[in-house]
C-alpha positions in Angstrom: 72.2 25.5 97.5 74.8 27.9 96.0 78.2 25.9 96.4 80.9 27.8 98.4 82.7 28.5 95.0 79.6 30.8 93.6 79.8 32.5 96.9 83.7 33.4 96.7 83.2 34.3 93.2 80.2 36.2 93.9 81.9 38.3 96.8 84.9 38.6 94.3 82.9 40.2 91.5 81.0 42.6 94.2 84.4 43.6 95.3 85.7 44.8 91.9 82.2 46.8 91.4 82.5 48.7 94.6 86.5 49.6 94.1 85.4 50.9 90.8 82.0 52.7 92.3 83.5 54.3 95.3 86.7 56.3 93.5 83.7 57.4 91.5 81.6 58.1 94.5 84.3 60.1 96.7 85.8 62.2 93.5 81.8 63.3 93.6 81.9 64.1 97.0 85.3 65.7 97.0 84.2 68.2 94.1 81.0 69.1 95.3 82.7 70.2 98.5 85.4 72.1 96.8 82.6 73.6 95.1 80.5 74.6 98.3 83.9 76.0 100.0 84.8 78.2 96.8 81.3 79.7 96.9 81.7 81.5 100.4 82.0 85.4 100.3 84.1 85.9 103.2 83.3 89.3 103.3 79.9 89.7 102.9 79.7 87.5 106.1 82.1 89.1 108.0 80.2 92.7 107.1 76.1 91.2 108.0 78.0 90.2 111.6 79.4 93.5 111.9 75.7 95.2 110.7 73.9 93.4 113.2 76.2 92.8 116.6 77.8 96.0 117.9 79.2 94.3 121.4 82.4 92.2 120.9 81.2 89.2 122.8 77.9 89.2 121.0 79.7 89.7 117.4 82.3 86.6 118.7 79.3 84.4 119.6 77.7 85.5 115.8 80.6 84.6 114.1 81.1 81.1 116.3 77.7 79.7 115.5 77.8 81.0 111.8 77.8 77.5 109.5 81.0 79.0 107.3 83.1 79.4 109.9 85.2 77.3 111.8 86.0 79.2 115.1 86.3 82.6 115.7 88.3 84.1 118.7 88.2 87.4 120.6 91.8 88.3 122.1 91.9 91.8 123.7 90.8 94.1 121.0 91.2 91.9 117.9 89.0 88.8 117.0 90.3 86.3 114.5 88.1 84.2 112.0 89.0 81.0 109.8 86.6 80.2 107.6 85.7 76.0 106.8 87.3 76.6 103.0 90.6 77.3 105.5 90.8 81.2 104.3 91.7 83.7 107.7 91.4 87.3 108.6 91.9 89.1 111.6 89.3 91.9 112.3 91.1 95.0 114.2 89.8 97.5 116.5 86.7 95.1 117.3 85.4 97.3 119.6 85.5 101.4 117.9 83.9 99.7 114.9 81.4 102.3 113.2 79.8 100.7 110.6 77.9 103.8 109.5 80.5 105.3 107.9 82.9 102.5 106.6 86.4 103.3 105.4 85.6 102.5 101.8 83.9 105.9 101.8 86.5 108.3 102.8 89.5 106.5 101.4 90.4 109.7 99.1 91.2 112.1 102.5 94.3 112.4 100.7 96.8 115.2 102.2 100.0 114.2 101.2 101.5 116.8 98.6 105.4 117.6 99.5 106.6 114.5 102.1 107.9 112.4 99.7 111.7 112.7 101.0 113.6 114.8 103.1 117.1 114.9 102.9 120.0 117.0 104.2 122.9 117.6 102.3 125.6 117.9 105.6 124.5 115.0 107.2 126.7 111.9 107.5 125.9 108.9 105.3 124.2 106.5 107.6 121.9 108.5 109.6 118.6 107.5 107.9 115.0 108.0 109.3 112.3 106.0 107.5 108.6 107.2 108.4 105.8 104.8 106.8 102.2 105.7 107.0 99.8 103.6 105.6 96.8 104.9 107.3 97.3 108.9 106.2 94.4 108.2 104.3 92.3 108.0 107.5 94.1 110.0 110.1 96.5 112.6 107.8 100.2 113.3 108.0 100.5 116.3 110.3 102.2 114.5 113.1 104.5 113.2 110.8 105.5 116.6 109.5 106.2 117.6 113.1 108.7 114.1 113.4 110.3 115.3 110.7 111.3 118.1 111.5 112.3 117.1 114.9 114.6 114.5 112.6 116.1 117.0 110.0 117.3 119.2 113.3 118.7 116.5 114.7 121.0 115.4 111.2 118.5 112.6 110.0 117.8 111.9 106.2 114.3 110.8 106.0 111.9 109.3 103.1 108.3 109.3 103.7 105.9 106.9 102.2 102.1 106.7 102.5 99.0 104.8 102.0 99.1 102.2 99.3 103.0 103.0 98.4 103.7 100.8 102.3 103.0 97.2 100.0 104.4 94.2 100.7 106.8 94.4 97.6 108.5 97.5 99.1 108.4 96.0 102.9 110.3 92.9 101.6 113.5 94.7 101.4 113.4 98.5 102.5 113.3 98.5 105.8 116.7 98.5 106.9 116.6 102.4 107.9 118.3 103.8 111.2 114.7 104.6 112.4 111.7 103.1 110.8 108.6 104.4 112.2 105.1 102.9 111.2 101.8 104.5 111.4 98.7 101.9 111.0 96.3 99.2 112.4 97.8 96.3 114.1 95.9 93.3 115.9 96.6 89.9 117.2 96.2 87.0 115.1 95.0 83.6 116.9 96.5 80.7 115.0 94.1 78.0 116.5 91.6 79.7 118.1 92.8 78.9 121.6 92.5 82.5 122.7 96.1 82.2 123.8 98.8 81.2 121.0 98.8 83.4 117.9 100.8 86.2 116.8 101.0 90.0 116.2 100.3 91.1 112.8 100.3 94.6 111.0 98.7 96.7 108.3 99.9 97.2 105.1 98.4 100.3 103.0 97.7 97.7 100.1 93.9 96.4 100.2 93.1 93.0 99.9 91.9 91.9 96.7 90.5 88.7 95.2 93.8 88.7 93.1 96.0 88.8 96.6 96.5 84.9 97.1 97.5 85.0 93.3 99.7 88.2 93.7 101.7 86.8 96.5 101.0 82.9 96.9 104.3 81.9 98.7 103.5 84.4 101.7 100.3 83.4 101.8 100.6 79.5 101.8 103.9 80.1 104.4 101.5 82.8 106.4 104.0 85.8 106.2 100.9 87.5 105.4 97.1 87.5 106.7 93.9 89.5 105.4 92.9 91.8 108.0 90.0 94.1 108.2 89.4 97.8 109.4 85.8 98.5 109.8 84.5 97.0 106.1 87.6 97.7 104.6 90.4 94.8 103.8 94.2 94.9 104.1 97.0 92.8 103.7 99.3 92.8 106.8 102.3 90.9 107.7 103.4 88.5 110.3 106.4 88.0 112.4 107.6 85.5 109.9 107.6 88.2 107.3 110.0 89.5 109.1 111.9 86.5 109.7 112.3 85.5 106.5 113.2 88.4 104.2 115.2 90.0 106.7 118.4 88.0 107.8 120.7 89.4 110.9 122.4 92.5 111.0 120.2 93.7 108.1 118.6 96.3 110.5 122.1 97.3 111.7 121.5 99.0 115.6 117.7 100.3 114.2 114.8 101.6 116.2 111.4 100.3 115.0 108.9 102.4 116.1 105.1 101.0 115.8 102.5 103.7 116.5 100.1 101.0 116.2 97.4 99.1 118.7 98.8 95.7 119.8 102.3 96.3 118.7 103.6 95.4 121.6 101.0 93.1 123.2 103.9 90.6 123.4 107.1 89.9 121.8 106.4 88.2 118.8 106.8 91.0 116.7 109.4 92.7 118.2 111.7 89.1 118.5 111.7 89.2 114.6 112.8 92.6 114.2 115.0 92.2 117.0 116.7 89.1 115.3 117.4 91.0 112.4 119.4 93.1 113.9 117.3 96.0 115.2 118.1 97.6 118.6 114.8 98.3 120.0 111.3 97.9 119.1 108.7 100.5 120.5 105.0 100.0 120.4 101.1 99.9 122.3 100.6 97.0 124.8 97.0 97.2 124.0 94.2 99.4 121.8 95.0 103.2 121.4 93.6 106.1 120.5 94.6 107.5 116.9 95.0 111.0 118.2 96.8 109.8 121.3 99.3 107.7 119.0 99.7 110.7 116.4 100.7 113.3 119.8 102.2 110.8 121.8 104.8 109.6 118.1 105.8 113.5 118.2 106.3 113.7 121.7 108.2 110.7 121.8 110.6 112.0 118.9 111.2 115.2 120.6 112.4 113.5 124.4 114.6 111.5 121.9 115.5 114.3 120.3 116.6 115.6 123.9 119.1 112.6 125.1 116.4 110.4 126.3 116.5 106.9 126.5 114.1 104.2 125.0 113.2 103.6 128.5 113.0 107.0 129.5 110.5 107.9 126.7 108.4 104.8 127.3 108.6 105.6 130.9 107.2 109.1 130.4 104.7 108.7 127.8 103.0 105.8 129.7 99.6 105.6 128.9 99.8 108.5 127.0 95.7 109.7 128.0 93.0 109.0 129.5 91.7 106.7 127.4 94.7 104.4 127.2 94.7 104.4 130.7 90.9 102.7 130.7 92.0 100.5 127.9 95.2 99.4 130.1 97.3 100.2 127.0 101.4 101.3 127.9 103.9 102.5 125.7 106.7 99.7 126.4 109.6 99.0 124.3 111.5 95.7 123.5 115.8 95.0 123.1 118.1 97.9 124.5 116.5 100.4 127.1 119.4 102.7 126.7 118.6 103.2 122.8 118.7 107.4 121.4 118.9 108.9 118.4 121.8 111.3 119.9 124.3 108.3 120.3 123.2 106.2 117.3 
């Protein structure tokens, strides 16, 4: 019989083989999954769900059972996904998708010749209007012509940026205007897939590219920014915390911020961080809207304001703004001071 010293021994010796197999074993393991989670194209899955499911429930459901991906989550008109490598994008407008002619293919609808900047020579130094539309690509300037006029008469300086110009470098620190209006997609991201908690977030004009995380890896590892998605096309946008964290109080002295956007004001989380920085009132769609119901409704707004009216008394009238923000449920509502105009700014 092997004396109870060969056992110990023996135990002892197996010990030291297995705590120099197992570091081994688990680096193996650890770098084949980094391997398998660096290989997914977040994109190409995103687009064969979007190919194949045109109903929002059935695309959720797709996206749930998908191996990839770790939950997906339908809120109103936006669905989020996170991926199993950790990556997240929020998918806008889930349910106007039309994959037949994605936005990749009509990105050059360019229009934009003269907008640049407006400015009036007799107008008082402070009285700045800044109109940002990322999406003129897609849905042209004309309405913002129209607002800036409405501006100029009433003794506004105005600059006017477009498409990819509206980048995350120049959001950082420009928009400390007396107006700033935005044009573009919005959505609402779910952190944790609980179909409750989560944040708004908007659209950029600057596409997504593999080189984004690399471009701008603080925002991204602090998520002040999130890829978002417009039919098969893929944007950055920013979050609340964006907000919150490049722009300190009283850098947006008494401002309106004006988001013609879905979802803008689907709750407060995007208008708190605006409003903390010092804006006066923030503006925007409770739910999904129609682009040429935003474009009308943005100049018809302008113009009451234009006229004495309040922030309330322009949300008040606009109200739905059509009939198909009415089906949708989608209000224009606005967020800080009710008694906000452009006459007594």
């Amino acid at each position: 019989m092997i004396s109870w010293r060969k056992k110990v021994t023996y135990v002892y010796i197996l010990i030291i083989l297995l705590s120099q197999i197992l570091p081994f074993v688990q680096s193996e393991m650890v770098d084949t999954q980094v391997l398998v989670f660096s290989s997914i194209d977040h994109d190409e899955i995103i687009c064969c769900g979007l190919e194949q499911n045109t109903e929002p429930s059935v695309l959720e459901q797709w996206y749930i059972t998908h191996e990839q991906i770790k939950f997906a989550s339908l809120v109103s008109d936006t669905m989020t996904i996170q991926f199993i490598d950790g990556d997240t994008l929020v998918l806008f407008d889930v349910t106007s998708l039309v994959i037949s002619a994605p936005i990749s293919k009509i990105e050059n609808k360019h229009s934009l010749l003269d907008l640049q900047s407006h400015y009036c020579s007799e107008v008082p130094i402070g009285n700045s209007a800044l109109l940002l539309n990322p999406s003129e690509y897609l849905y042209g300037n004309r309405h913002c012509r129209k607002m800036i006029n409405t501006l100029l008469n009433n003794g506004y300086n105005i600059e006017y940026f477009s498409n990819e110009d509206v980048d995350i470098s120049f959001l950082r620190y420009n928009l400390t205007s007396d107006i700033v209006y935005m044009n573009t997609h919005a959505g609402y991201w779910d952190v944790n897939g609980d179909k409750k908690s989560g944040s708004i977030v908007i659209a950029t004009g600057e596409y997504w590219t593999n080189e984004t995380e690399l471009m701008y890896p603080f925002e991204y590892n602090h998520k002040l920014i999130v890829k978002g998605m417009v039919g098969t096309q893929s944007f950055v946008c920013f979050t609340p915390a964006f907000i919150d964290y490049y722009y300190d109080p009283y850098d947006m002295p008494d401002s309106l911020i004006y988001m013609a956007t879905c979802h803008a004001g689907y709750d407060e989380s995007m208008a708190t961080a605006f409003l903390d920085s010092g804006a006066r009132t923030y503006i925007g769609w409770t739910q999904d809207t129609f682009f040429w119901i935003n474009s009308r409704t943005s100049v018809q707004s302008f113009r009451l304001f234009s006229l004495g009216f309040t922030a309330k008394q322009v949300c008040t009238l606009i109200g739905y703004g059509g009939f198909f923000n009415f089906v949708f449920q989608s209000k224009l509502t606005y967020y800080g001071d009710k008694e906000y105009t452009i006459l007594h700014h």
